[in-house]
C-alpha positions in Angstrom: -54.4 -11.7 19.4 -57.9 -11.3 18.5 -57.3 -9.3 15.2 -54.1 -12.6 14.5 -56.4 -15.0 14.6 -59.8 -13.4 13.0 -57.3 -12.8 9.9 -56.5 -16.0 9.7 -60.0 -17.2 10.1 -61.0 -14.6 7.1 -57.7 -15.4 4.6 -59.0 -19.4 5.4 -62.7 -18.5 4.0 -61.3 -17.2 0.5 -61.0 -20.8 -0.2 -63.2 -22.8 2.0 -66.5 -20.9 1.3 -69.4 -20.1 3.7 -67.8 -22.6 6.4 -66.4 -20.2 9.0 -67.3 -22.0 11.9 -65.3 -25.0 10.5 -62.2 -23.3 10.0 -62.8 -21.8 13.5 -63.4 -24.9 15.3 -60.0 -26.0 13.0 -57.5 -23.1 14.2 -58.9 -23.5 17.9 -57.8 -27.7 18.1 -54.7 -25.9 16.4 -54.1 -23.3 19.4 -54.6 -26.1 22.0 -51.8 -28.4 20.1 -54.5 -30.8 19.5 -54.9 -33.1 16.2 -58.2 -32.5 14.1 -60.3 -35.6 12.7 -62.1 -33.8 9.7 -65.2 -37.2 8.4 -67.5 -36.6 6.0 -68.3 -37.7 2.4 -65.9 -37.4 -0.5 -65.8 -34.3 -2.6 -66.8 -31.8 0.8 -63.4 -30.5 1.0 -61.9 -32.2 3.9 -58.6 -32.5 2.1 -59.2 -28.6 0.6 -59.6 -27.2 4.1 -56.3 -29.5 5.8 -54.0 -27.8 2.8 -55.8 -24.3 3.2 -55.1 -24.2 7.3 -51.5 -25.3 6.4 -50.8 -22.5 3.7 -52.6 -19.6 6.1 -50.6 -20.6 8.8 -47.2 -21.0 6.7 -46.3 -24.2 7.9 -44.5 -26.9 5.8 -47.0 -29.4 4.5 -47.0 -33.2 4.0 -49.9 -35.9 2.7 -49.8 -39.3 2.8 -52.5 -40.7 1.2 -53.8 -43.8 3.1 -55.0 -47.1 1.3 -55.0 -50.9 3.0 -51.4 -51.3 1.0 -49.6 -48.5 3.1 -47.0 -49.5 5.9 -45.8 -47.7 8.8 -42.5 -47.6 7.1 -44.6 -45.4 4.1 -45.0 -42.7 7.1 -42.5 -42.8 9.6 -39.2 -43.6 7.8 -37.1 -46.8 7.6 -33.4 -47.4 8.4 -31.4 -48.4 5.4 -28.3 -50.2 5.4 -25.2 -48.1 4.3 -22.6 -50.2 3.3 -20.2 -47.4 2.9 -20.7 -46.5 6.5 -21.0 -49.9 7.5 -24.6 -49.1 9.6 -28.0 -47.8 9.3 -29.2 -44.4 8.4 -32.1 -43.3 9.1 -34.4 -41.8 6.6 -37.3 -39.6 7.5 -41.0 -40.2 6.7 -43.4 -37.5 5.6 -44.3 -37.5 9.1 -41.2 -35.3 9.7 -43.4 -32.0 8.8 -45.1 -29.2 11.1 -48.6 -30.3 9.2 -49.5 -34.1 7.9 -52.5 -34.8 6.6 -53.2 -38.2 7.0 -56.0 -38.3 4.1 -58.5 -41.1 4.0 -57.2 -42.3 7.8 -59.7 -45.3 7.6 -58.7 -46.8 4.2 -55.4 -48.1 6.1 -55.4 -51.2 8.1 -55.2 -51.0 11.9 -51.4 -52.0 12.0 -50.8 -48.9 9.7 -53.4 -46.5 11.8 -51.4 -47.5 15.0 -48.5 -46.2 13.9 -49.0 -42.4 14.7 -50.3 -43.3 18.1 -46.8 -42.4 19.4 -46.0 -39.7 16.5 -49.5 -37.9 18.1 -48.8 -38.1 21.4 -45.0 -38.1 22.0 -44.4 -35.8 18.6 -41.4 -38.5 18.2 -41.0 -41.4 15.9 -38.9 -44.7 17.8 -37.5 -46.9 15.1 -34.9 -49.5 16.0 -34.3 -48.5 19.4 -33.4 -45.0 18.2 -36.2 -42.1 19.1 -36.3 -38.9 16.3 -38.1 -35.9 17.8 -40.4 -34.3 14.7 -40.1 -30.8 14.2 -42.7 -28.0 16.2 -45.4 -27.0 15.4 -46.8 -30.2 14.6 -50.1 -31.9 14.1 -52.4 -34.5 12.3 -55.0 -33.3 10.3 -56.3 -36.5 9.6 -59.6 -37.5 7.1 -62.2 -40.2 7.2 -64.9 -41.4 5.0 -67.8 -42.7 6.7 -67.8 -46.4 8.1 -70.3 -47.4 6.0 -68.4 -46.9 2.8 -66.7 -49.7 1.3 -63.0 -50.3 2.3 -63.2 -48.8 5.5 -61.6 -49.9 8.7 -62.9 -48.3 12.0 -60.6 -46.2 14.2 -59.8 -47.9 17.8 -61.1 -46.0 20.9 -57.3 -45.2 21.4 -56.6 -43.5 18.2 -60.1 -41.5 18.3 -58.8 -40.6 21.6 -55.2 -39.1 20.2 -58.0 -36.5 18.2 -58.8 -33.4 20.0 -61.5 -32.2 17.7 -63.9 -34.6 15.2 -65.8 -31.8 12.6 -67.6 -32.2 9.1 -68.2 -30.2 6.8 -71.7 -31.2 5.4 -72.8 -29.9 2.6 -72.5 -25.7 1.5 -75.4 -23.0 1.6 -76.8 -22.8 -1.4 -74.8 -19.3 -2.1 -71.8 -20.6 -1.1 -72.3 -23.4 -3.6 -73.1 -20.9 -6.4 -69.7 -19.2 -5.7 -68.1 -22.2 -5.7 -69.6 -23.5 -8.8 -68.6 -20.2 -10.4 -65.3 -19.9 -9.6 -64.4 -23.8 -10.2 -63.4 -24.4 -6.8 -61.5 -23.1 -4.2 -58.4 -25.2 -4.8 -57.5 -22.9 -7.3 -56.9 -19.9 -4.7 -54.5 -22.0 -2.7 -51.0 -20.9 -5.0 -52.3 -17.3 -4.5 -53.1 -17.3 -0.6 -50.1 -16.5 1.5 -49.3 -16.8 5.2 -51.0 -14.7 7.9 -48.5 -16.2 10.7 -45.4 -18.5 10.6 -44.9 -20.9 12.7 -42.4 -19.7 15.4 -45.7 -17.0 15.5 -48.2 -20.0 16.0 -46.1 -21.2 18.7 -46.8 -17.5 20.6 -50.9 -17.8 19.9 -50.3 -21.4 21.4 -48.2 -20.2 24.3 -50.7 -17.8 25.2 -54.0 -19.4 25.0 -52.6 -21.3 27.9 -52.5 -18.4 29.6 -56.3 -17.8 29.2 -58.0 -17.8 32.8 -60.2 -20.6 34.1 -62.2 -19.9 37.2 -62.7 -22.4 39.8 -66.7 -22.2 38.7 -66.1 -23.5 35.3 -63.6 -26.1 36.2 -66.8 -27.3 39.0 -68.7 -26.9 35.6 -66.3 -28.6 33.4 -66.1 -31.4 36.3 -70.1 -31.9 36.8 -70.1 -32.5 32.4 -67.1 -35.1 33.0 -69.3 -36.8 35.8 -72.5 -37.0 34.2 -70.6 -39.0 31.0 -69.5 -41.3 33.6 -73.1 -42.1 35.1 -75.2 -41.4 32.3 -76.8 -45.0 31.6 -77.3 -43.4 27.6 -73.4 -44.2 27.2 -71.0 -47.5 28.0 -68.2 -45.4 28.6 -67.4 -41.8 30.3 -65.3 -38.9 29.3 -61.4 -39.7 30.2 -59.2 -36.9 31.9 -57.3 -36.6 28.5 -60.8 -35.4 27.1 -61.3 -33.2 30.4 -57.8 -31.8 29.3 -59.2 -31.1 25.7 -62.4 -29.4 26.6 -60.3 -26.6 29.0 -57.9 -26.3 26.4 -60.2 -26.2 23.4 -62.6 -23.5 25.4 -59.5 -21.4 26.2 -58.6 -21.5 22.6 -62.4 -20.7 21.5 -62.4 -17.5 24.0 -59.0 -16.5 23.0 -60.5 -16.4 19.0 -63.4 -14.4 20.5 -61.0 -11.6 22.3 -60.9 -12.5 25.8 -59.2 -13.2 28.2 -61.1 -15.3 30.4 -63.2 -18.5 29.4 -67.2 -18.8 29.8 -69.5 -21.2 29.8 -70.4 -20.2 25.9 -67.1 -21.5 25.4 -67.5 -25.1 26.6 -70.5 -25.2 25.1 -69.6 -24.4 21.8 -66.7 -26.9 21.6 -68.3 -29.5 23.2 -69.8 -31.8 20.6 -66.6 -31.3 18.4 -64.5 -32.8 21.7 -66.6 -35.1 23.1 -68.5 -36.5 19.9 -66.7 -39.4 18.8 -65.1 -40.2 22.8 -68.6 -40.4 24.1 -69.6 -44.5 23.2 -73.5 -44.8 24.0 -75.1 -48.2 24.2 -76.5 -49.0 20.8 -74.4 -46.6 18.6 -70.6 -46.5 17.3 -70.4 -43.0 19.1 -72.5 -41.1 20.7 -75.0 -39.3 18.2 -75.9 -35.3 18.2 -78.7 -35.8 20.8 -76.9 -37.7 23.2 -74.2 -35.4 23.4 -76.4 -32.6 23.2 -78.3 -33.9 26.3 -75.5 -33.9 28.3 -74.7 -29.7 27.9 -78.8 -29.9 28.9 -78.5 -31.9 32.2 -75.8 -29.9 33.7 -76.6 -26.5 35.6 -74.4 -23.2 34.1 -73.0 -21.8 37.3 
């Protein structure tokens, strides 16, 4: 498994230079069936590394790009009168894909934004009465700009929530820059990557990083973090079960990627800020900031 996923990992860093860590905190919220927030400023690749992670992993590829105009309709489909038939048929949205990238997520409004709540949990879209599974794998790789930018609205607590993993980018090494700058991007590699897996072979990697032990001393580990959200006076709300969920899964994901079969505490820590990041609300911030969340990996004993 380990060579699988270090290959895609590599074939991923021909286009999205010097950002390996990225793309590996990208293809473990992939192996735990999880849906990646990527929020940064434009131009730092977000959409580049969405179509890259697509392409390595040969699954079929949809964007919508969203703006305050876009309906639900635009993504999940709308029934059309036939009058041939004499009833409605159904036709399918771009959300009917293995990977949709949801670019720009906080340019729509909330009515729009609410509208994969079901598509990320359920992996179904319900229109007039009639539910339409979507095809598997799938995920949302979704993008955000910063809430400070103009024409921006803020993600609710419950569609933050439906994200497994919130990353940036930031900005390249400078050598990493110059490579970039000298090739004219990375978007031109895309035609001329191909597949490492398909996706009936990503379904196997995600079958068996379920399988990746747990002891009972990191789930007593993984329970202390979980509690000391809860009663930490630095934050109004606590880490939900759902985000307990994501932090086992992510970390068996993260030690699957490193070649083992058993999870440490290396491997909580590593994904923790990515999971818990924007679920963690402290008292005079949107979300919890890098030292808060930080603190918290601090105040618990490693067993």
């Amino acid at each position: 498994m380990q060579n699988i996923t270090q290959a895609i990992i590599a074939k991923a860093s021909e286009v999205i230079l010097g950002k390996d860590q990225k793309i590996k905190l990208a293809l473990a919220c992939i192996l735990a069936r999880g849906h990646l927030l990527i929020e940064d400023l434009p131009g730092m690749g977000k959409t580049t590394l969405a179509h890259t992670m697509a392409q390595v992993l040969g699954l079929q590829f949809q964007r919508v790009q969203f703006t305050s105009d876009l309906l639900p309709a635009d993504v999940l489909g709308v029934s059309v009168y036939d009058r041939t038939a004499a009833n409605f048929k159904f036709h399918p949205g771009p959300v009917f894909t293995n990977v949709l990238l949801a670019d720009e997520i906080n340019r729509a409004t909330p009515k729009t934004q609410s509208a994969l709540l079901e598509v990320m949990e359920e992996a179904q879209v319900t229109i007039d009465a009639a539910t339409y599974p979507l095809p598997q794998p799938f995920f949302v790789i979704a993008t955000q700009n910063p809430s400070s930018q103009i024409g921006t609205f803020a993600l609710p607590e419950s569609q933050l929530d439906r994200f497994l993993m919130r990353i940036t980018l930031d900005y390249p090494d400078a050598a990493s820059e110059r490579k970039l700058l000298q090739s004219d991007g990375g978007r031109d590699k895309l035609s001329h990557i191909s597949a490492v897996v398909d996706g009936q072979q990503l379904q196997s990697l995600q079958s068996s990083c379920q399988n990746i032990h747990v002891s009972d001393a990191l789930l007593d580990y993984l329970q202390a973090i979980l509690q000391h959200t809860r009663l930490s006076t630095k934050f109004n709300t606590g880490l939900s079960p759902r985000a307990g969920l994501g932090l086992k899964k992510s970390a068996q994901a993260w030690a699957m990627i490193a070649g083992r079969d058993h999870v440490t505490p290396e491997d909580i820590q590593a994904i923790f800020p990515s999971v818990a990041g924007h679920r963690l609300v402290s008292n005079n911030h949107l979300d919890g900031n890098a030292e808060n969340v930080m603190n918290v990996l601090n105040a618990v004993t490693i067993p």
